[in-house]
C-alpha angles and dihedrals in degrees: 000000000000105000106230105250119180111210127212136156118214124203130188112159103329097326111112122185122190107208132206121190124195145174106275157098107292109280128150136200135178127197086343095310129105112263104241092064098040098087095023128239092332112138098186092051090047090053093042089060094040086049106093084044088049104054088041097048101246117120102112091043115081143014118247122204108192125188109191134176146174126024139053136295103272085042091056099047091050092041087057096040083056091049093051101051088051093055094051102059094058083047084065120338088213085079085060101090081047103052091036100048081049088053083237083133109047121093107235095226094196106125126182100258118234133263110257120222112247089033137091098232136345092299104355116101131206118252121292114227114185090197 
């Protein structure tokens, strides 16, 4: 007997979350520890993560196994929320309207911007001296 696993990658900057999503109680695991102690004691990041089960009623459903690299902490969580949505909705396509009128489902395209040759940064300049 296969167990029934939904498959989604999430992205936000250069995070990027794969996302399985399985029959189950609610657990939650990220790169092989259990979700609660990944970030830390960070409320906000916990309940950003929590938030596409949340508004469809399904945090106590499924399991849900997430590998996740690069990036910072904000980036991971929104890379995962993203995963997550998108997992959902294969899931069932009805959740769609939901994750989409809360933005769950749209890739935040901001990037950092790279650094230029000949500049001190992406846009900053180095000082102009006239003599």
């Amino acid at each position: 007997m296969a167990i029934e696993q939904y498959t989604a990658t999430g992205r936000r900057k250069t995070s990027t979350a794969r996302v399985y999503l399985r029959n189950g109680k609610g657990k939650i695991v990220v790169n092989g520890k259990p979700f609660p102690g990944h970030f830390g004691p960070r409320e906000s990041v916990d309940m950003m993560v929590k938030q596409p089960l949340k508004e469809t009623h399904n945090l106590t459903k499924y399991d849900i196994i997430i590998n996740v690299n690069g990036g910072g902490i904000m980036g991971q969580a929104s890379a995962i929320r993203h995963g997550i949505s998108r997992a959902l909705i294969k899931v069932n396509p009805a959740f769609r309207p939901t994750l989409k009128s809360f933005g769950f489902l749209t890739r935040d395209p901001r990037m950092k911007e790279r650094k230029k040759y000949g500049q001190k940064g992406a846009r900053k300049r180095f000082q102009f001296s006239k003599r």
